[in-house]
N, C-alpha and C positions, 0 to 999 in steps of 0.2 A: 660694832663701833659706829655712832654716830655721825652722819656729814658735819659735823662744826667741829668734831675732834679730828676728825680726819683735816678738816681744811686747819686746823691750828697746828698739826702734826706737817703739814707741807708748807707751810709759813716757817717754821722752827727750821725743817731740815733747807728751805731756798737761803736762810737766811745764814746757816750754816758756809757757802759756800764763800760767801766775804769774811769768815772767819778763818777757813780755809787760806784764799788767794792772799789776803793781806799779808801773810808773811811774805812776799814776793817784794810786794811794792815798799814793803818795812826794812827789812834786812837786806834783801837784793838791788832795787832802785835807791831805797834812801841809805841808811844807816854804815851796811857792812860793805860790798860790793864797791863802791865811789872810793873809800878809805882805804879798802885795799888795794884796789888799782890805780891809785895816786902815791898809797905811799911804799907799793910793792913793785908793782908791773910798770908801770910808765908815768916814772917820775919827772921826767922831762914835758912839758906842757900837757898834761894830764886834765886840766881844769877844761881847756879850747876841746880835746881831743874826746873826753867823755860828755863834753855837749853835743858834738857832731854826733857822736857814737848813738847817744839816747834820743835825737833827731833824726837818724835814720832809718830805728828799729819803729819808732812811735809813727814816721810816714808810710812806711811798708804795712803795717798794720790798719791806720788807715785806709790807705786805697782798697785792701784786700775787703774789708767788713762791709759796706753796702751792697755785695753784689752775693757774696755769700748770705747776708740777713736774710736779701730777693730768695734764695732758692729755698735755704731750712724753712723760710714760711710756707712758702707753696709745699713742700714737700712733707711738712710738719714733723720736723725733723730736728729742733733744735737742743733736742739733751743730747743727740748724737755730733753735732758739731762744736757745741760745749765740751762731749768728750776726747774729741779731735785735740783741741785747742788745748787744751789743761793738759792732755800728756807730754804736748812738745813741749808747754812752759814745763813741767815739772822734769822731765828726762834733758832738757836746756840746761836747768839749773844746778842737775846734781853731775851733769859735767864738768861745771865750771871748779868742781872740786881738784879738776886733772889742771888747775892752770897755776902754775908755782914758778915760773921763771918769767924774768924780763922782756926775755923773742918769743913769750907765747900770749903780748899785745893784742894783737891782731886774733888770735883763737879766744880770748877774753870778748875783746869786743863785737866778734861774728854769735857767739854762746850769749852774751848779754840779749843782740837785737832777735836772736830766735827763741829766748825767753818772755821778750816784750813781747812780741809777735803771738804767743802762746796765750801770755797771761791776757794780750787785751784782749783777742779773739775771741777769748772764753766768756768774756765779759759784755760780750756785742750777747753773746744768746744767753745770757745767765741774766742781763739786764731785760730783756724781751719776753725773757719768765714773769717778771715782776707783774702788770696788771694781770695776767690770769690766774697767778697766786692770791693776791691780795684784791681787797672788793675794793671799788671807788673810793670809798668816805673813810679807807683805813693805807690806802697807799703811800701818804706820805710818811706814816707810825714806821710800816713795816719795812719804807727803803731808810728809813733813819734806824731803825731798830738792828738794821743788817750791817750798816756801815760801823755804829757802834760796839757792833759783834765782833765786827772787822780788827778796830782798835784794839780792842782788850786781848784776841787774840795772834795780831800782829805783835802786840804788849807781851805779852806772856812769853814768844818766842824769843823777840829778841833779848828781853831781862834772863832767859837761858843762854842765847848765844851770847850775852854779855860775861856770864860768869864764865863761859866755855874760854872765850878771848882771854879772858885776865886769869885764870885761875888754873885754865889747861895745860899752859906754859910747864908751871911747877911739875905735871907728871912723863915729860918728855925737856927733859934737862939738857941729855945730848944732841940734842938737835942747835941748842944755844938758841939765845934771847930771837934772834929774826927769824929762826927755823920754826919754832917755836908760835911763833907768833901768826906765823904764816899758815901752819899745820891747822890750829885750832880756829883760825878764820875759815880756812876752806871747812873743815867738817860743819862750821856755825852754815854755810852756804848750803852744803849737802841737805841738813836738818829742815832747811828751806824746804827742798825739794819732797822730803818723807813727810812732814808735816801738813803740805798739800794735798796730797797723794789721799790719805790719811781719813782727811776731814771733809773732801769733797763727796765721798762714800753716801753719806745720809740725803744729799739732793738728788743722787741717781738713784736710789732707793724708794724716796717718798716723793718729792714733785711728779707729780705727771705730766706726760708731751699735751700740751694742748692741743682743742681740736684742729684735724686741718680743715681749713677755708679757704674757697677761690672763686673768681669770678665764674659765670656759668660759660664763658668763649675759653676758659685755660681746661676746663675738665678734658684730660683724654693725651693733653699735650706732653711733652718729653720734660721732664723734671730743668735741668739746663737752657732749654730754650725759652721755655716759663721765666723762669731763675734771670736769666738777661733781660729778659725782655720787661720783669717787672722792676730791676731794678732802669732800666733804660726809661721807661714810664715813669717812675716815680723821682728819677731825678729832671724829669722835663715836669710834671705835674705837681712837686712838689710848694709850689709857690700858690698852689689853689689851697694848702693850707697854711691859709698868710700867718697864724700865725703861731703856729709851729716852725714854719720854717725863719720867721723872725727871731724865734728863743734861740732857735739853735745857729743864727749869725750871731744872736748875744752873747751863748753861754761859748761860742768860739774864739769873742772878744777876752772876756775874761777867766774863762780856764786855762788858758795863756799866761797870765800872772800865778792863778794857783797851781797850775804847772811847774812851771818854774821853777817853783817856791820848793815844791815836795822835790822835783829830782835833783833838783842843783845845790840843793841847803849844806849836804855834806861834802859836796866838793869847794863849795865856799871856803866853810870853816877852814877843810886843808888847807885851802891857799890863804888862808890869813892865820894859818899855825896854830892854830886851835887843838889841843890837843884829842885824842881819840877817846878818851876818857869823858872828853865835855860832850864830843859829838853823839855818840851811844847815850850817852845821859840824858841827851836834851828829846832824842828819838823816843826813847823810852818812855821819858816825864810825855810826851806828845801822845802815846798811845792814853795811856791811861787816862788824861784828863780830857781828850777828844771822846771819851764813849760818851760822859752823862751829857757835855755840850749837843753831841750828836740829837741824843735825845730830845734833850729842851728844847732844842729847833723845832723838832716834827712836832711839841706843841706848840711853839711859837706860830707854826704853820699856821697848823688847825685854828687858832684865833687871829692870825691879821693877815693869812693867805702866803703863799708859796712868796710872791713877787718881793712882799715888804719882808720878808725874811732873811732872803735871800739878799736884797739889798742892805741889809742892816751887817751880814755878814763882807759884804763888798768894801763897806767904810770903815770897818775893821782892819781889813787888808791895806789898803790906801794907806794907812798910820802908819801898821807894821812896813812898806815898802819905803819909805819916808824915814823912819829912825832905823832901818837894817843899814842907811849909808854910814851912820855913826859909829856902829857897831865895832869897840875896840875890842873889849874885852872878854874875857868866854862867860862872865856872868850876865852878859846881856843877851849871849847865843839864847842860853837859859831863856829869860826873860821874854825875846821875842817868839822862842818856841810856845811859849805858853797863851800868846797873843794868837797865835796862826792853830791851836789846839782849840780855840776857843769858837774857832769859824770855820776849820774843816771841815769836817765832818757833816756840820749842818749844810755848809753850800753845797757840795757834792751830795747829799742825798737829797737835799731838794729840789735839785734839780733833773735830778735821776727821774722822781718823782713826777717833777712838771712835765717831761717828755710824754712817761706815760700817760696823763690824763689827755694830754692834746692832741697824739695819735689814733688810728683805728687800732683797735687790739687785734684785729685778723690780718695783720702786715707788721707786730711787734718787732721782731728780727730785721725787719725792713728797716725801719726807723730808728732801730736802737743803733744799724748800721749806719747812720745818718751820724746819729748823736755821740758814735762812735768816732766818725772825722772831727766832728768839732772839739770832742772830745781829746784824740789823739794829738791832732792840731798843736794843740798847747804844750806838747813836749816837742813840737818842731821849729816853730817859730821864737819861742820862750826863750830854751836853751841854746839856739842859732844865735840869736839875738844876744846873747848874755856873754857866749863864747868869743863875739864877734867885738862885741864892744871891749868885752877884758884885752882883746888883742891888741885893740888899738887906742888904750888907754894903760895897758898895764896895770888896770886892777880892776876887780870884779864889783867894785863898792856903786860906779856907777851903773853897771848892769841891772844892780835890785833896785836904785832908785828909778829906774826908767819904766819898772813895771806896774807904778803907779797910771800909769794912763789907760792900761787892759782894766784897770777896775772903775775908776771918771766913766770911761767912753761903756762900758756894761751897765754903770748905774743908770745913763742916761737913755742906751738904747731898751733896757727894761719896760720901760714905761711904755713902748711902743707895745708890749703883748698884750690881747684882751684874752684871758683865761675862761671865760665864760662862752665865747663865739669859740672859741678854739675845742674846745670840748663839745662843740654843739656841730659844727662840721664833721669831727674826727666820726660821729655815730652815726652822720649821715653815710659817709664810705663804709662804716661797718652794715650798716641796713643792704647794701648793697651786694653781700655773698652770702654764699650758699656753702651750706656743709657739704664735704665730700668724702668719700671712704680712704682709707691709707693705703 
């Protein structure tokens, strides 16, 4: 087997792994999960309560990812802490099957934030794979290639658990219509769970651990003390890469709005009576028409650069934040979902994308740990902010119009990053180590 089939064969299965997790973020963050716990579990201010809730789990997550990135690089260890991470999301999620009564809130929402917990985690060193998988002049292809993996099979799962929800009903009669209803949403969550389990298989299989690399003062030292000390370094020194550490103030600005948008969409809907029927529907239509968007990005990339892409996807946003205040009717849920399917996909892998090029790839973990806060971030602040404002407004209409300014103040700080010096720094730190044994 020759090295270009082999490296097309570890592209295929890295890329596999967002085919994998997206059911998490599909069914468990968006779609099923919210809808159930609003209109099963804690129906009393549900909407404030599961913003705090996905605020919690998303800053925990957070804090935890750059210091762990620190140590899997030095220790070259990152499918091992990928595998960490993806068993607690997955063994998280198919607990949350046990959670069927109203006083089991609180077991809902501790099960939720240690699913988040899992799933980003996984996602700080499954992100950090990315430039040692894919070569320079192909990484924007393969983080958009992966994302729209993501969709399709986010898609596929939930158009299962969709039938599961409406159709399961009929073969469990005695339990009556909420028994019922209840039943077959937990098993749609379970399926979450085995469906990840599942398909993450083929990245621990074929990706390989990249080499380890460290400065020549770390060889010799305690894996944890390395671990600290590089990320305690690299958050004081991280300003010497102006402008990586620029993108990732920008893309903190406005994954905050695109945040938002993905975890809060279906608890919206709830609160403005949407029926369950529209909200699955509109998640569904979202997967499938987000994979070829996905795509067209990563050429759109390839011909006017990551930056103008990226911001083309941001003035997108900005409309959809703008006409979501209008939003009466469940044909417009439709309508806007199809707006925000059109620039998912692409903004999020390109800029997956731009971190790696701007990074040393011998500190990927590190960085991805970075891009992980800022990343994270946007489900802390976003849904804080949205829970916050519904409170003291009484309706969530002005919370989406508000998220119009994370995409203005992103477009504008964009223009601050030089992608050219950025990539030109990140190899001078790489020239700087040295291989060393495992």
């Amino acid at each position: 087997m020759d090295n270009e089939h082999l490296h097309k064969l570890q592209i295929r299965a890295w890329t596999m792994y967002d085919w994998a997790n997206s059911a998490f973020a599909t069914s468990v963050m968006g779609a099923i999960l919210p809808n159930y716990f609003g209109a099963y579990i804690a129906t009393e201010g549900s909407l404030a309560l599961w913003g705090y809730t996905v605020a919690i789990g998303s800053l925990i997550a957070a804090l935890l990812s750059p210091v762990l990135g620190a140590i899997a690089d030095f220790r070259g260890s990152k499918k091992k802490f990928l595998a960490v991470f993806a068993g607690l999301g997955i063994l998280s999620t198919a607990l949350l099957f046990f959670v069927d009564k109203p006083e089991e809130w609180l077991l809902c929402c501790i099960l939720y934030i240690l699913g988040t917990i899992g799933f980003a985690g996984s996602l700080v060193f499954y992100d950090s794979l990315l430039p040692h998988v894919a070569r320079e002049d192909e990484i924007d292809q393969v983080s958009s290639r992966g994302y729209a993996l993501g969709y399709i099979g986010g898609g596929i799962l939930l158009l299962v658990n969709i039938v599961m929800i409406f159709f399961g009903p009929k073969l469990t009669p005695d339990l009556g219509e909420r028994g019922s209803t209840m039943l077959w949403m937990r098993l749609s969550l379970a399926s979450v769970a085995l469906w990840w389990a599942i398909f993450s298989i083929p990245l621990f299989r074929r990706v390989q651990e990249p080499t380890r690399m460290a400065e020549a003062s770390e060889v010799g030292e305690k894996v944890w003390k390395v671990g600290f000390a590089r990320f305690l370094k690299a958050f004081r020194d991280i300003r010497k890469f102006k402008d990586l550490f620029w993108f990732l103030l920008t893309f903190l600005v406005y994954a905050n709005g695109i945040g938002t948008i993905i975890t809060m969409a279906a608890a919206f809907a709830t609160d403005l009576g949407f029926s369950t029927i529209t909200i699955l529907g509109t998640f569904l239509m979202v997967q499938f028409v987000a994979a070829p968007f996905a795509i067209l990005f990563g050429k759109l990339a390839k011909k006017l650069g990551n930056k103008k892409a990226i911001t083309i996807s941001l003035l997108v946003y900005s409309v959809i934040a703008i006409v979501g205040y209008f939003m009466t009717k469940e044909w417009h849920f439709y309508a806007l979902g199809f707006g925000v399917a059109m620039v998912q996909g692409g903004s999020q892998a390109l800029s997956r994308s731009l971190v790696g090029k701007l990074m040393p790839k011998s500190k990927s973990a590190e960085f991805y740990g970075f891009f992980s806060v800022s990343e994270k971030f946007n489900t802390v602040v976003g849904p804080a902010l949205m829970a916050l404002v519904s409170q003291l407004t009484g309706s969530g209409r002005w919370g989406i119009v508000s998220l119009v300014i994370f995409f203005i103040a992103g477009i504008l700080m964009l223009r601050g990053v030089n992608v050219e010096r950025g990539i030109a720094r990140a190899e001078e730190e790489d020239a700087k180590m040295i291989v060393v044994g495992s």
